[in-house]
VOGU-3710 file (C-alpha; in Angstrom, 3 decimals, decimal comma):
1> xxxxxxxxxx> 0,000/0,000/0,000  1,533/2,972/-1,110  -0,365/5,810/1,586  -1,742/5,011/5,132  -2,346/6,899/8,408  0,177/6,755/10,754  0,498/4,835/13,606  0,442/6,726/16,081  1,203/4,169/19,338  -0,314/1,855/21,666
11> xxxxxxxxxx> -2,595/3,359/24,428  -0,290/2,457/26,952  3,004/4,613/27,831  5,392/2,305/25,913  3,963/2,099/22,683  5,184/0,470/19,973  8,258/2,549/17,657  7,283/1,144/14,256  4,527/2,903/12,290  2,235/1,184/9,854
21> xxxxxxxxxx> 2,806/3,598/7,742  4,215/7,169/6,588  1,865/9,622/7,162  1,115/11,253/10,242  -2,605/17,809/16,519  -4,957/18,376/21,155  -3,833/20,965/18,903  -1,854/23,920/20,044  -4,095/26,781/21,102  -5,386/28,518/17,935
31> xxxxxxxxxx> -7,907/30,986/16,915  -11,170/30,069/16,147  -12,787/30,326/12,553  -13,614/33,940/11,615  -17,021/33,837/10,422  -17,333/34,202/6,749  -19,633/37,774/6,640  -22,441/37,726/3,730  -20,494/40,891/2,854  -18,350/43,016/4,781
41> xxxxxxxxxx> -17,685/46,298/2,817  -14,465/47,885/3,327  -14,117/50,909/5,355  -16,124/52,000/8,063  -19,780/50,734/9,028  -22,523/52,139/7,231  -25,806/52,972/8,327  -27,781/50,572/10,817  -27,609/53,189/13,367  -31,108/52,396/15,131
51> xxxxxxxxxx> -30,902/48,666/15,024  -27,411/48,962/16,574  -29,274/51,036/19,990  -31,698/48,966/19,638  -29,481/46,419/20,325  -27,165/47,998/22,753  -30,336/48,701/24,548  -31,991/44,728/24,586  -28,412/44,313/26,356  -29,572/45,737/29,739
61> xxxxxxxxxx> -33,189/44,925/29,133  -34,181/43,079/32,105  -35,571/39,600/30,829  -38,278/37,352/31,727  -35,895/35,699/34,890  -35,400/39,050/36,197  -39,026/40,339/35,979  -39,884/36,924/38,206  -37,319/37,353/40,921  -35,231/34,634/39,411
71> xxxxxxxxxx> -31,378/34,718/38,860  -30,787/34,730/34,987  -29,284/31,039/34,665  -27,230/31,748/30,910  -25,743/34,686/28,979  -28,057/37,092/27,033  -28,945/36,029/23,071  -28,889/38,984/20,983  -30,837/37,529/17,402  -30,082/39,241/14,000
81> xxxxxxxxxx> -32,255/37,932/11,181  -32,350/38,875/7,611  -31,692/37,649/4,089  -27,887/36,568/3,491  -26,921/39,723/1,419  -28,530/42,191/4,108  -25,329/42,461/6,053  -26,483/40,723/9,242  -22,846/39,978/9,957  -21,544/42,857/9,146
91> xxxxxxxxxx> -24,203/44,623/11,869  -22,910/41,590/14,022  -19,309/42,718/13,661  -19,916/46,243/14,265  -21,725/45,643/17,482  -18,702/42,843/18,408  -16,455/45,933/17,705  -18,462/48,760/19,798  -19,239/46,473/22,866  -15,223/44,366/22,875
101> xxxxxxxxxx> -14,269/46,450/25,535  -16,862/45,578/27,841  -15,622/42,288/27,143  -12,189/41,709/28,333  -12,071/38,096/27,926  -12,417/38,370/24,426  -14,910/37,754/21,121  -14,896/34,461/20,248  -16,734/33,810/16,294  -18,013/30,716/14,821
111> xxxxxxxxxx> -20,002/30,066/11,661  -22,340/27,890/11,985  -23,085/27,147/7,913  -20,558/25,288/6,100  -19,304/27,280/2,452  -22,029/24,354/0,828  -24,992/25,768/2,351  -24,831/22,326/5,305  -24,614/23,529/8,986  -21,610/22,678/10,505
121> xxxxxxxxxx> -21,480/19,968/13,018  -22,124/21,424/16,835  -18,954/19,114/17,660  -16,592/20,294/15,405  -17,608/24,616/16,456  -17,186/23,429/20,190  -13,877/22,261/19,395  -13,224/25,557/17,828  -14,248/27,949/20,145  -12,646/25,416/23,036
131> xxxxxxxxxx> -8,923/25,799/21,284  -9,310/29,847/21,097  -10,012/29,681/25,051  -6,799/27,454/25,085  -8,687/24,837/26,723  -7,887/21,513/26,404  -9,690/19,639/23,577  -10,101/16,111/24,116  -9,402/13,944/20,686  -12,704/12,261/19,984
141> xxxxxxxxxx> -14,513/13,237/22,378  -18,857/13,257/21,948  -20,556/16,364/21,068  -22,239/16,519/24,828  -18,843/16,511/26,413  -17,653/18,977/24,261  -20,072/21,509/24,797  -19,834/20,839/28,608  -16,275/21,591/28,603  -16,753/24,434/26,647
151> xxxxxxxxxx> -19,749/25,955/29,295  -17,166/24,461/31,843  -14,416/26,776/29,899  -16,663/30,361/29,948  -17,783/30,115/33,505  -16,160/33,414/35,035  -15,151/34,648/31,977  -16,878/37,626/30,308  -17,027/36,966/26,386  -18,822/37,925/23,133
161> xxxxxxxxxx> -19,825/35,056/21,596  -20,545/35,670/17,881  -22,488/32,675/16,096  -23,153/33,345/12,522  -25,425/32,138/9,902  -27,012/29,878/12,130  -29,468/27,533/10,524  -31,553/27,226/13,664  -32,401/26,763/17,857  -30,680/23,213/17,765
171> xxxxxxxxxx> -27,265/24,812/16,337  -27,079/27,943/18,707  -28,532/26,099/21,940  -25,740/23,367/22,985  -23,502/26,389/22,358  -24,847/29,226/24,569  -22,965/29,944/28,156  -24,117/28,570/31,943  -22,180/32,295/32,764  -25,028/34,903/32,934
181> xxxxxxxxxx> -21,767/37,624/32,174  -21,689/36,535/28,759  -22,974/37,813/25,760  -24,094/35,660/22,673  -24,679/37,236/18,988  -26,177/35,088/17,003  -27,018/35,545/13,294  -29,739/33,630/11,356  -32,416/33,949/8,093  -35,339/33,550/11,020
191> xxxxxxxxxx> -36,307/33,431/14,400  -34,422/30,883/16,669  -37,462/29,302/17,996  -36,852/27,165/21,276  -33,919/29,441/22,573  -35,059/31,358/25,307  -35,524/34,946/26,019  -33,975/35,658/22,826  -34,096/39,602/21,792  -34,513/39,301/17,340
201> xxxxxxxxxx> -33,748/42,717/15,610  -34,899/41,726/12,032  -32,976/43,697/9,068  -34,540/44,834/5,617  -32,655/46,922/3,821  -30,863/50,097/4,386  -32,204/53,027/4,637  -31,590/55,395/1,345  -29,286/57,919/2,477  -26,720/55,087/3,766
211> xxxxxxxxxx> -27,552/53,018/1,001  -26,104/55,587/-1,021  -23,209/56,428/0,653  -22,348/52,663/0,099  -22,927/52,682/-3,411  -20,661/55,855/-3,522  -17,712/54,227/-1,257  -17,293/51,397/-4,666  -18,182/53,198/-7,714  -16,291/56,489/-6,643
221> xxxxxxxxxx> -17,815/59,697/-5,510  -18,557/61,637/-8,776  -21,070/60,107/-10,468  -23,289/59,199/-7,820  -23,502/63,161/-6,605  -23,517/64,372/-10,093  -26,661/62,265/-10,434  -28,945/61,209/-6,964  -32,245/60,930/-8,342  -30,143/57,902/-10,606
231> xxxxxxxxxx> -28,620/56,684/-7,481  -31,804/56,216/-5,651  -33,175/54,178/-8,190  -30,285/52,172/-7,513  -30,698/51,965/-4,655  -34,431/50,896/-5,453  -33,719/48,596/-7,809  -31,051/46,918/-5,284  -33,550/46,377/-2,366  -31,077/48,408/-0,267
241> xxxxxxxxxx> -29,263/45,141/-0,117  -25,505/45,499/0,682  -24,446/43,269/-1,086  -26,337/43,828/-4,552  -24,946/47,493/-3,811  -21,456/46,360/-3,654  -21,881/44,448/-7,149  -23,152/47,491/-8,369  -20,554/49,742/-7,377  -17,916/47,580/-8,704
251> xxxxxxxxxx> -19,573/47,378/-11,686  -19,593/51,251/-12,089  -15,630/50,986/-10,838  -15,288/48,819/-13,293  -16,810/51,143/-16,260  -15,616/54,530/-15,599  -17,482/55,372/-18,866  -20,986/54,116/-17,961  -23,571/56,717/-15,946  -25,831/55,579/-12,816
261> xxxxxxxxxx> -28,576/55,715/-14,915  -27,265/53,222/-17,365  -26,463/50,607/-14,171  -30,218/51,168/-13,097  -31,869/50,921/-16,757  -29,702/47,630/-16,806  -30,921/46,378/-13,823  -34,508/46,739/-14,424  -33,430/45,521/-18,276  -31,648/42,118/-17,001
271> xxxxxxxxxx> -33,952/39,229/-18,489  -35,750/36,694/-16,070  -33,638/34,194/-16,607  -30,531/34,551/-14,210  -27,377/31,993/-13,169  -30,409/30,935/-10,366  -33,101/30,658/-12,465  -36,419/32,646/-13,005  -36,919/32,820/-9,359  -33,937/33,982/-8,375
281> xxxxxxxxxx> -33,059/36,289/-10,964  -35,514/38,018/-9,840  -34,323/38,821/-6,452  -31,969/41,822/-5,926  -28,796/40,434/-4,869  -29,213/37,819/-8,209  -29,520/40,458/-10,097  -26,941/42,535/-8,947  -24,669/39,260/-9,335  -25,673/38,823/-13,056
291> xxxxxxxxxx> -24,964/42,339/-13,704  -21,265/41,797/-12,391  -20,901/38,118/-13,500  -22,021/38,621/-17,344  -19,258/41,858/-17,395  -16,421/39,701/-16,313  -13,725/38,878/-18,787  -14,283/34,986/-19,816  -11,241/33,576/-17,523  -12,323/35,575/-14,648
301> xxxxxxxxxx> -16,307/33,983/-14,954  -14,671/30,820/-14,996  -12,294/31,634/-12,127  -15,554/32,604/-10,027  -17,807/29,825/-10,716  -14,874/27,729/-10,199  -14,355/28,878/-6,691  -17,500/27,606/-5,995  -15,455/24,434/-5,005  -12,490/25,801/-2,792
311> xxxxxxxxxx> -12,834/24,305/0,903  -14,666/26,007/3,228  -15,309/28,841/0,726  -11,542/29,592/1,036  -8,965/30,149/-1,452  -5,655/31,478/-2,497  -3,764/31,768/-5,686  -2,072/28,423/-5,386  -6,394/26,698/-5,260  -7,185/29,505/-7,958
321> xxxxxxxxxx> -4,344/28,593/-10,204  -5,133/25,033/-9,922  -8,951/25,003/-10,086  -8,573/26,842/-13,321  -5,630/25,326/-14,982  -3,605/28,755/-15,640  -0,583/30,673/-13,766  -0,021/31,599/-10,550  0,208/35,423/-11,342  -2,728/35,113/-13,377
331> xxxxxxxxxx> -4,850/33,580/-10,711  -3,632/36,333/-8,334  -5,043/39,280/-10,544  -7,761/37,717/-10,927  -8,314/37,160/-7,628  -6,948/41,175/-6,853  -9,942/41,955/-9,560  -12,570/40,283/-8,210  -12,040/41,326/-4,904  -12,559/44,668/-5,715
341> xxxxxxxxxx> -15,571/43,911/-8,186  -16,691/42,872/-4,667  -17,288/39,306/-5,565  -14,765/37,908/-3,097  -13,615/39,118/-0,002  -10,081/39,095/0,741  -8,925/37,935/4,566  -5,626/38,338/6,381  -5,193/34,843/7,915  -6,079/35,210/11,187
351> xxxxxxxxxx> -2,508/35,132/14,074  -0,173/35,341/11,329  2,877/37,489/12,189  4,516/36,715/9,357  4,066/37,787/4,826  1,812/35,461/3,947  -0,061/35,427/0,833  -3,617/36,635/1,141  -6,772/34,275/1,415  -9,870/34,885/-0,260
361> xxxxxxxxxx> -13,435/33,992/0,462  -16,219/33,306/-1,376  -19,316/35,639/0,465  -22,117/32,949/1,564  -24,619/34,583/0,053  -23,004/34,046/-3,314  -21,995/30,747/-2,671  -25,797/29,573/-3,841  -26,010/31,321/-7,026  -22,099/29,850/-7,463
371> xxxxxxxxxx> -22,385/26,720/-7,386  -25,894/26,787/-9,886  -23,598/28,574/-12,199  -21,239/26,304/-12,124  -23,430/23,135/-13,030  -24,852/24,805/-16,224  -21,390/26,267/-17,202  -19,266/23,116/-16,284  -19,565/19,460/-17,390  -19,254/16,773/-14,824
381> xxxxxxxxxx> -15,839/15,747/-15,859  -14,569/19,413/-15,881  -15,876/19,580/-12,900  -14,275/16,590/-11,485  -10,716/17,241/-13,398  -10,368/20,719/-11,726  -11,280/19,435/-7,729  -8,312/16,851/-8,879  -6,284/19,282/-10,185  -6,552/21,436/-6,673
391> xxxxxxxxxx> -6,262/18,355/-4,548  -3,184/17,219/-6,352  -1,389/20,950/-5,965  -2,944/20,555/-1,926  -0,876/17,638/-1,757  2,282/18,878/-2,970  2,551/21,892/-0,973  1,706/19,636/1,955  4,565/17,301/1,210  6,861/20,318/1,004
401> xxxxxxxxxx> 5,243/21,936/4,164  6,402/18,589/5,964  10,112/18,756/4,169  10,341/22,237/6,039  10,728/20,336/9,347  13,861/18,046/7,859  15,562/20,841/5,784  18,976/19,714/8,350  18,517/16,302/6,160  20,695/16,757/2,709
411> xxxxxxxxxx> 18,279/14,396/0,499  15,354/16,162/1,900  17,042/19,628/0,998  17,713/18,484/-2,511  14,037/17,032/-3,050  13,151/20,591/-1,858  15,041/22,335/-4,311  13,547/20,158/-7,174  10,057/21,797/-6,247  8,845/24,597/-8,226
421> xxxxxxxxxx> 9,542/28,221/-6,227  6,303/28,392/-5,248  5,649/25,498/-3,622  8,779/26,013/-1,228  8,866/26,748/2,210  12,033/29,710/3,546  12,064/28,193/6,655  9,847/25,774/9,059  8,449/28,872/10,992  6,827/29,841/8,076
431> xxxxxxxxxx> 5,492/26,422/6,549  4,215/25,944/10,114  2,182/29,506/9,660  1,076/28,416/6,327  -0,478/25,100/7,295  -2,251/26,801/10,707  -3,372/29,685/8,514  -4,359/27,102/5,877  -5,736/24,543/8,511  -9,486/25,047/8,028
441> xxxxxxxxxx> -9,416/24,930/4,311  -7,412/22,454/4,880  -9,600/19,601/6,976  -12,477/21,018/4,494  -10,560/19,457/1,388  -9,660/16,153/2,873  -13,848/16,422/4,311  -14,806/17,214/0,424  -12,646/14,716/-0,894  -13,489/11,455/0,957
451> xxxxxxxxxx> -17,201/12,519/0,553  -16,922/13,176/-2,783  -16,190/9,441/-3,479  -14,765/9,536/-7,111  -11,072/10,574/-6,223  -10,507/7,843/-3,309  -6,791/7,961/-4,182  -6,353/11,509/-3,981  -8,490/11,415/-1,061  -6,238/8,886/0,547
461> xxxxxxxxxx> -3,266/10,736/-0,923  -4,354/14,274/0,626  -5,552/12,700/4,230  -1,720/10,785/4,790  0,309/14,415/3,914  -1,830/16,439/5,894  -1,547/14,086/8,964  2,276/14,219/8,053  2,016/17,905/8,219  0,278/17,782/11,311
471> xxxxxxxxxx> 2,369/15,535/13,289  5,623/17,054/11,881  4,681/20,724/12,599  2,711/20,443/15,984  3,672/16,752/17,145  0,937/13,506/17,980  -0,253/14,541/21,429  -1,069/18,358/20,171  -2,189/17,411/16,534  -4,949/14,539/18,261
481> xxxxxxxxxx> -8,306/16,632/17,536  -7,632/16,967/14,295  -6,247/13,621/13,778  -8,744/11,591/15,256  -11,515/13,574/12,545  -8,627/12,576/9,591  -8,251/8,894/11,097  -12,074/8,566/10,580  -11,822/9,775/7,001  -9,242/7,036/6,260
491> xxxxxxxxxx> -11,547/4,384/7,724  -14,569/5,473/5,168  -12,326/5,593/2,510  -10,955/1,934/3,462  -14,318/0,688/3,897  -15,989/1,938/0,978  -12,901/0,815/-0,845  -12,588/-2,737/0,548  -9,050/-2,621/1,557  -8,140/-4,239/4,776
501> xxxxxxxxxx> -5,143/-2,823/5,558  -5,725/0,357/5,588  -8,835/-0,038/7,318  -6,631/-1,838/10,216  -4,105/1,435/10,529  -7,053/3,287/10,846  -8,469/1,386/13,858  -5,629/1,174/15,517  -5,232/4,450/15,610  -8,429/5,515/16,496
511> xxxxxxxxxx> -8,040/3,306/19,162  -4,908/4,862/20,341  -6,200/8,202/20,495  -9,409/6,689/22,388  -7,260/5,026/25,076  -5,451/8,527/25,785  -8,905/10,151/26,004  -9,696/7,713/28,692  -12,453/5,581/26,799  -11,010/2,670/27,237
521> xxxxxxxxxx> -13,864/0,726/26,475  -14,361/1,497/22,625  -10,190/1,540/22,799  -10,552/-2,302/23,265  -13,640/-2,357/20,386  -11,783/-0,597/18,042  -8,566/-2,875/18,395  -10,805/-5,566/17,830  -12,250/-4,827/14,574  -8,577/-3,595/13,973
531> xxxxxxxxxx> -7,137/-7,475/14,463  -10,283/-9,089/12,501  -9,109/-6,686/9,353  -5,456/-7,415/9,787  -5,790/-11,157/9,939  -8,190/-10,544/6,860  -5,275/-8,190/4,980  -2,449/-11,301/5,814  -0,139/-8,756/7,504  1,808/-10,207/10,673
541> xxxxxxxxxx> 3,151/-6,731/11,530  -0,927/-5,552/11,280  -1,875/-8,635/13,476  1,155/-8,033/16,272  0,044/-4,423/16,793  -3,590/-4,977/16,934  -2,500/-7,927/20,023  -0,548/-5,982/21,841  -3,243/-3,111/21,852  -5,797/-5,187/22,924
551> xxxxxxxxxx> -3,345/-6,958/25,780  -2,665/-2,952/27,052  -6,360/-2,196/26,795  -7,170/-5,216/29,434  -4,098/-4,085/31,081  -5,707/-0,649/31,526  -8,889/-1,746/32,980  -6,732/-4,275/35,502  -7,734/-7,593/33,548  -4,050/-8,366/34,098
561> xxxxxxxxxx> -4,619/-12,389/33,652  -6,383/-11,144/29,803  -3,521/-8,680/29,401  -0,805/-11,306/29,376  -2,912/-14,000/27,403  -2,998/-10,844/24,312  0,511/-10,069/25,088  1,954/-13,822/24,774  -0,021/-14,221/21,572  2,012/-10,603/20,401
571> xxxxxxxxxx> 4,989/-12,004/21,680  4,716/-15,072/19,673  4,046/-13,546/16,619  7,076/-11,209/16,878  9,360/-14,366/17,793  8,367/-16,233/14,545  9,451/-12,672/12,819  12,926/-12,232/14,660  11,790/-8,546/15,510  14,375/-8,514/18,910
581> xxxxxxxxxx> 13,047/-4,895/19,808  9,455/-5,541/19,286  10,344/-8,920/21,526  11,910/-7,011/24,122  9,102/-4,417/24,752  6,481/-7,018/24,716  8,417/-9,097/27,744  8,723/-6,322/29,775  5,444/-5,268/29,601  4,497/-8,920/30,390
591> xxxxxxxxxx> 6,726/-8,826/33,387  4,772/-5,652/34,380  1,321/-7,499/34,419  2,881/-10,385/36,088  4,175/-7,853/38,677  0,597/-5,895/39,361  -1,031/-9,827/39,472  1,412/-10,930/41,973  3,215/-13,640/40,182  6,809/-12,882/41,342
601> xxxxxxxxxx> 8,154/-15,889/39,497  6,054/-15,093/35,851  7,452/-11,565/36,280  10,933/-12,657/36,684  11,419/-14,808/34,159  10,059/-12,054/31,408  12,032/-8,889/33,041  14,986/-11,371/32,948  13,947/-12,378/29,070  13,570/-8,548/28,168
611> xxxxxxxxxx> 17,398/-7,882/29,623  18,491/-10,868/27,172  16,785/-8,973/24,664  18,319/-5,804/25,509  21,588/-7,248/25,852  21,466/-8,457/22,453  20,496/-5,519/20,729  23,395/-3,812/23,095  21,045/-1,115/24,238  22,936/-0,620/27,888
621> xxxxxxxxxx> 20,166/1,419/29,357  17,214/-1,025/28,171  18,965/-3,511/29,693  19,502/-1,446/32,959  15,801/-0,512/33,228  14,515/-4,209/32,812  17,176/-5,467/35,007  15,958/-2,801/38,003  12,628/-4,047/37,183  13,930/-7,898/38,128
631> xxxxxxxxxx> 15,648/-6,428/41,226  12,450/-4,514/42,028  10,880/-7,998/41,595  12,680/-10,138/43,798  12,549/-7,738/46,714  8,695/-7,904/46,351  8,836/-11,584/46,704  10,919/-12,080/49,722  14,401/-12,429/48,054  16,444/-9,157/49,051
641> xxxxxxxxxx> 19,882/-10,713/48,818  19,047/-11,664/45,079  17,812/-7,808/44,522  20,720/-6,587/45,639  23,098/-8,855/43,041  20,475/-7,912/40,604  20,704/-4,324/41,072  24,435/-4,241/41,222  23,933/-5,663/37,926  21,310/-2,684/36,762
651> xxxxxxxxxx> 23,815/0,107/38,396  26,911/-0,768/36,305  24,516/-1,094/33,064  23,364/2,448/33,469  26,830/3,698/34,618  28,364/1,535/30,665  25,316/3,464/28,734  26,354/6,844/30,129  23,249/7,774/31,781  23,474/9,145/34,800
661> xxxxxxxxxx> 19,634/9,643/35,960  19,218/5,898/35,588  22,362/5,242/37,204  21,586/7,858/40,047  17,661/5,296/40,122  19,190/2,213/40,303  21,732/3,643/43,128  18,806/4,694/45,156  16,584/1,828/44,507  19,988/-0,236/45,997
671> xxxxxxxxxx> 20,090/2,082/48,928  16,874/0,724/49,691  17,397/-2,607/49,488  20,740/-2,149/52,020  18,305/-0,591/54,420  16,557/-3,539/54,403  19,653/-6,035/54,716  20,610/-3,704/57,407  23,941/-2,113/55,796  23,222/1,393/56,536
681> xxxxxxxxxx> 26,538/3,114/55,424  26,342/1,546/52,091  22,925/2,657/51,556  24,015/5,977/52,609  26,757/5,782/50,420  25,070/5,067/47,316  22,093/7,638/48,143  25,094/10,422/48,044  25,870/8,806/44,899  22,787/9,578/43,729
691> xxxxxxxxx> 22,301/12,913/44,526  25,771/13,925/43,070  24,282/12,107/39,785  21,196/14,227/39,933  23,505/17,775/40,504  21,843/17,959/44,037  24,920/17,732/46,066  25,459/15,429/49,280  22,217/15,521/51,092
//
């Protein structure tokens, strides 16, 4: 098999050292997903002055709890509804904006609508909004413990909590604060029936005056004084949408020729039959977007409708370039052009300190009318050929993103320099800024492309790099969130797929990452299923792992006598295969559940077995820590004049290997064992021993 997930060890502390495979964050603290405004003009906020009082004012408003005596249990919900295209987030962000300061702990943003039109899963915004609170995040953890440690993570804390585009009650409820000093913003189409004491402040369009002064800010300040009565029909025309005035106005930026009265005889001109159909063309915003779209030059339409399959509604130049087959600098102006045509909105990736290359979003309320435009100008395989084409230039700069880390590595630094320029990485700070800046586009594509179905090896392909990425950049323990989501991606992909193999290195580990979250349990289930595929795939290494996960899994819920039986049958299995490491390992951690059941003599015999082991691979300080096991042992049973030979023997292993903490451990653990045989001034010796070891001086 030429890609697989990583192993990422067993669930106990001394996991296996071979991986499955090559491919490879709790993830360090990060920033939570910006929501992805409707439209969010440039420049300072425009009208909206009443509903913004209005709102400042619903914020004091004693509620129903407080008008009955009753202690208000949860933070106030502030609701603004309206039409995607009214600039309900935009209102959203200027009230975040006037009211931050009252909020020292922060405004924390989530958006609750995936960049397909699907709400997002409640699980994967707790985890979110729990890793910009630096709170832990548990790897796999259920959507009902998430959202308790995320209530758990407010309490005492005064935040702004700014959900947008929610698609209803069930999204915003799980999410909302136990701590009554919180504030949550929510944005939705409707009312959020079933969430309680909510204050709505619906939105229709602006009011004429700041309408205008919008349209003015894009098409430029000349034409729309020289002509107002024009500009009001514009403004007419447009609904007082913000967003059909922002197509406008870069339409008129675009044509410095063209009059506002041309712009509104167009509009009214612009035939039923839109990119969304009768219906929609008939709307505002779609025909404000049909006005823009049908002026673009021919590779810039095709850019746009294109986009309507970046990740998460996210792109750059490197996912332009690709999704439309053409040069990077050509996928840049275009993007540059666009953007100020105000059909994309361009975002500085959120934390970055360093010059990264702008990202650009698709606005959600174009994302509909997008994608309908690209089905009728697209054919299926075009379609198909440019998500491959941006999933195969993912892949690459993932690969090189991971090179970053081993650039000390000669035949790494040479594969690096084979890369195109663009694709390379300056230094690992800045591939590690990339791929966190990149991250939610990121987990979007690998989401997309196991969905998708028809590009499984692209899919598998896309999922092993970025868990190499992952791992590489941020390490296993702080990479686990996102790895346990990725791990479950390989598994669909290996099940739909029929392949064995890979579906065994994806339970295993799954069931890794479930043993360090504590659920034991479906640890042990998982490993299961992982053994039954293994056996089925004919791979001994496969079978081994999956044994000695299920022997720690027992181990871990003090089965010890079930532990062993899984470990022996590991054991045996390595034997056959002459793996001396793998053998060594296993009989110390059979000696260990030997040692917790009580059978000194069992115990013995495999702490004895792993020194042997050690021995022969001439690994001095193995062999040191197994033999101070033995000595540890035989004092347990009785036999104290044994220990001591024994960890004589363990003391002058640690002292050939050069390590003095394990030399300045077995020391003490002798000085114990002379207490006991009564020679006090040799136990004191060795316990100054010790301490000279450990840089603590004579004590």
């Amino acid at each position: 098999m030429a890609e697989r997930t990583v192993e990422t060890g067993g669930p106990a502390t001394d996991r296996p050292g071979r991986r499955l495979a090559a491919v490879g964050p709790a993830m360090t603290p990060r920033q939570a997903p910006a929501p992805a405004p409707c439209f969010a003009p440039a420049g300072p906020f425009v009208g909206r002055q009443r509903e913004l009082k209005e709102l400042r004012a619903d914020i004091v408003r004693a509620g129903l709890d407080t008008l009955s005596g009753r202690k208000r249990p949860r933070g106030r919900v502030l609701l603004i509804a309206g039409r995607p295209g009214s600039g309900r987030t935009a209102l959203a962000e200027e009230l975040a904006r006037q009211l931050a300061g009252d909020y020292p702990d922060g405004v924390l943003r989530a958006r609750l609508t995936g960049a397909d039109g699907e709400p997002v899963p409640t699980e994967r915004t707790a985890r979110a909004l729990l890793g910009a609170l630096n709170a832990p995040v548990p790897a796999g953890a259920r959507e009902d413990e998430l959202t308790e440690a995320l209530r758990a993570a407010l309490n005492g804390r005064r935040v702004l909590l700014l959900l947008d585009d929610a698609a209803g009650a069930g999204q915003v409820d799980p999410l909302l604060p136990d701590e009554p000093e919180c504030l949550v913003v929510a944005v939705s189409r409707g009312p959020l029936t079933g969430v309680p004491d909510v204050r709505p402040c619906t939105l229709g369009g602006l009011d004429t005056p700041a309408a205008v002064e919008l349209l003015e800010r894009y098409a430029g300040p000349t034409r729309i004084t020289c002509d107002p009565v024009a500009a009001s029909a514009v403004v007419e025309e447009c609904g007082g949408q913000p967003a059909a005035l922002v197509l406008v106005g870069g339409w008129l930026a675009a044509r410095p020729k063209m009059s506002v009265v041309d712009v509104a005889k167009r509009l009214r001109e612009l035939p039923a039959g839109g990119p969304a159909g009768r219906e929609g063309a008939a709307r505002p915003l779609a025909r404000a977007f049909w006005l823009a779209y049908e002026a673009l030059p021919p590779s810039s339409a095709r850019l746009l409708h294109l986009l309507a399959l970046a990740p998460a509604g996210l792109a750059d130049a490197h996912t332009a370039s690709a999704l439309a087959g053409c040069a990077l600098t050509t996928a840049q102006s275009a993007l540059e052009d666009l953007t100020a045509r105000g059909l994309l909105r361009e975002e500085a990736p959120e934390g970055a300190e360093g010059a990264l290359p702008p990202q650009y979003r698709v606005p959600g309320c174009l994302a509909e009318l997008l994608g309908a435009l690209l089905q009728a100008q697209e054919r299926p395989a075009e379609i198909e050929l440019a998500r491959a084409r941006m999933l195969e230039r993912t892949v690459r700069q993932l690969h090189s993103c991971r090179a970053a880390t081993e650039q000390d590595d000669p035949a790494v630094r040479r594969r690096i320099e084979q890369l195109p320029r663009p694709l390379r990485f300056p230094s690992r700070p800045a591939a590690e800024e990339w791929l966190l800046a990149r991250l939610p586009a990121l987990l979007a594509a690998a989401r997309l492309a196991v969905e998708d179905g028809r590009l499984d090896t692209l899919a598998r392909r896309l999922v092993s790099a970025l868990t190499r990425a992952l791992t590489a950049h941020l390490g296993p323990e702080a990479a686990a969130p996102d790895l346990y989501g990725l791990h479950q991606l390989v598994l669909d992909v290996a099940r739909r797929c029929e392949m064995p193999l890979e579906k065994a290195a994806a339970l295993l580990n799954l069931g890794d990452l479930d043993a360090r979250g504590g659920r034991t349990p479906e640890a042990l289930e998982r490993y299961r299923q992982a053994l039954q595929s293994a056996r089925e795939a004919g791979d001994p290494y496969a079978t081994s792992r999956a044994l000695e996960s299920i022997g720690a899994a027992h181990q871990e819920l003090g089965d010890w006598q079930r532990a062993a039986d899984w470990y022996r049958r590991s054991l045996e299995l390595r034997l056959t295969r002459g793996e001396l490491a793998d053998e060594a390992r296993l009989y110390g951690r059979l000696g260990a559940v030997h040692g917790y059941a009580g059978q000194w003599s069992e115990a013995l015999r495999d702490w004895r077995a792993a020194a042997a082991a050690h021995r022969r691979l001439r690994d001095q300080a193995g062999q040191a820590r197994a033999l101070g096991e033995a000595a540890r042992v035989l004092e347990q049973a009785g036999r104290s004049r044994e220990a001591l030979r024994t960890g004589l023997e363990a003391m002058e292993c640690a002292r050939r290997a050069g390590d003095g903490r394990l030399e300045a451990a077995a020391r003490l653990r002798l000085a114990d064992t002379l207490d006991r045989l009564g020679d006090g001034a040799a136990a004191e010796a060795h316990r100054r021993a010790a301490h000279e070891l450990l840089g603590e001086g004579a004590s």
